[in-house]
N, C-alpha and C positions, 0 to 999 in steps of 0.2 A: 540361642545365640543372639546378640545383641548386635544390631543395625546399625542403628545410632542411638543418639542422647536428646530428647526433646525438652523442652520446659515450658511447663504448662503451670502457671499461677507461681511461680514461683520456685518449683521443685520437679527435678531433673529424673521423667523416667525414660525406663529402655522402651524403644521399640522392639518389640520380637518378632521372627516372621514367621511364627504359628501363630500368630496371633492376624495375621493378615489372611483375610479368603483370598479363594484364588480368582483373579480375574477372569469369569469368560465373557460373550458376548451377549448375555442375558443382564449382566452387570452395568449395559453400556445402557445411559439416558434409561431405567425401567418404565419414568415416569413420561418418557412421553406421549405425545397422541397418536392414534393411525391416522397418517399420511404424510408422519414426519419424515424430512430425509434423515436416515443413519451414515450415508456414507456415500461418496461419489470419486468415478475412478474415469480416466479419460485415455485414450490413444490417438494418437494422431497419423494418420497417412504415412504410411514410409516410402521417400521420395525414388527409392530403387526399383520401387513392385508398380511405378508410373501407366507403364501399357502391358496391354493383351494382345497376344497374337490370335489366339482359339477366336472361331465366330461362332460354334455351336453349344459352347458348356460354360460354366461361370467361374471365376478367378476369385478368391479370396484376396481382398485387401486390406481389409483391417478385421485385427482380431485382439478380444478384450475379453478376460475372464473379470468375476464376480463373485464373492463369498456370503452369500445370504447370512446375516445374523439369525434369523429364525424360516422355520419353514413356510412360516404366513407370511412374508413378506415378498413384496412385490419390488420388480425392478421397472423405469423405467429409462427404456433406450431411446434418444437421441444421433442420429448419424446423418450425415451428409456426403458426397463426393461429388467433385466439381467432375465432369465429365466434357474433352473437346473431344469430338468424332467429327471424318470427310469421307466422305465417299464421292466416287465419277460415277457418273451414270443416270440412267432417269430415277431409277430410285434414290431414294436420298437417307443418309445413314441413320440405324436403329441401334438402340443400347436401352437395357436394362438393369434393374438391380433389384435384390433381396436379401432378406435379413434372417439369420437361420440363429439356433439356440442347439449348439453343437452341429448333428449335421442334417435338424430339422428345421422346416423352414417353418417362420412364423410370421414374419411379416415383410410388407412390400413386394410387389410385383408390377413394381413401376415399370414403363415402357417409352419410348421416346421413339418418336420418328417424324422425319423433315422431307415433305416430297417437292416439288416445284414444275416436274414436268418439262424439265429441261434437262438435258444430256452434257452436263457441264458441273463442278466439282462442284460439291456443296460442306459448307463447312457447320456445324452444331457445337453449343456449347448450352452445356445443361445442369445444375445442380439435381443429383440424384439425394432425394429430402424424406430419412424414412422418422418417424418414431411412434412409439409403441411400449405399453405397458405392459409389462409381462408376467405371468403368476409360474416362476418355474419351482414351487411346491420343494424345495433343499435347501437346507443349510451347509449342503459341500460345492465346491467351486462350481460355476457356472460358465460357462464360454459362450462368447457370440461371435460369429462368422459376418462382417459387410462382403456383399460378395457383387460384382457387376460382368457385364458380357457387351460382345456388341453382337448383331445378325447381319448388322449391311453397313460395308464400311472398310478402311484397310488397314484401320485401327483404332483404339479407344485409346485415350491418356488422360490420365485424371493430376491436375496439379493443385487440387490442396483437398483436404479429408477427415473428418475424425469424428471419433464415436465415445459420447457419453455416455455410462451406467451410473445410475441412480439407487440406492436399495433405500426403496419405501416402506415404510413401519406399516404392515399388516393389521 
């Protein structure tokens, strides 16, 4: 079955489409080097999931799946979250973050804490700055988890955030 009508030098053939391979992701750039980027995919902070109430366990805030074109290939993550925490008291507020690859943790165990030694409200603002190359060995989707908490404090709110994936030619 005929496609269309092309002309080449002069004379009008069909295209057919058995005549066309089928495109997978092995088709994409063959030629190029290891450590090319193949493909980058971005999320940004959704401005609803802002605060945490929990002080003991971690919140997912941004979450971004991945389709490795092969299984040598490497991704690398980029993420940030702007992080304000207050806490009353002599202590002074703590918040954390980590980076998980479904519901493993692979990188960052950043940690933040403000003390002053004075019994009087103290306010933190902190960019939580993870990134990390990652070898997750699949060519089927991949997911990553930003995830943050706070330990001391009456609440965390993050107001801007986002996480880039990368998939690095293997």
């Amino acid at each position: 079955m005929a496609l269309t009508k092309l002309h080449f030098g002069g004379k009008q053939q069909a295209l057919v489409a058995a005549n066309i391979p089928a495109l997978t992701n092995t088709h994409i750039n063959p030629g190029l080097p290891a450590g090319s980027v193949l493909q980058v995919v971005q999320q940004t902070l959704n401005p609803t999931s802002g605060t945490t109430s929990g002080t003991s366990s971690f919140a997912t805030y941004i979450t971004k799946a991945i389709t490795p074109s092969s299984t040598s290939s490497k991704v690398l993550i980029l993420a940030t979250l702007n992080a304000y925490t207050q806490y009353s008291g002599w202590d002074g507020p703590q918040h954390g973050s980590k980076l998980l690859r479904g519901s493993t943790h692979i990188a960052g165990n950043n940690f933040f804490h403000s003390r002053a030694n004075v019994n009087a409200n103290k306010y933190q603002s902190v960019d939580h700055n993870i990134s990390f190359l990652d070898s997750p060995s699949s060519s089927s989707e991949v997911t990553y988890n930003l995830q943050a908490r706070y330990s001391n404090g009456s609440s965390i709110t993050f107001y801007n955030g986002f996480m880039t994936l990368m998939e690095i030619k293997g």
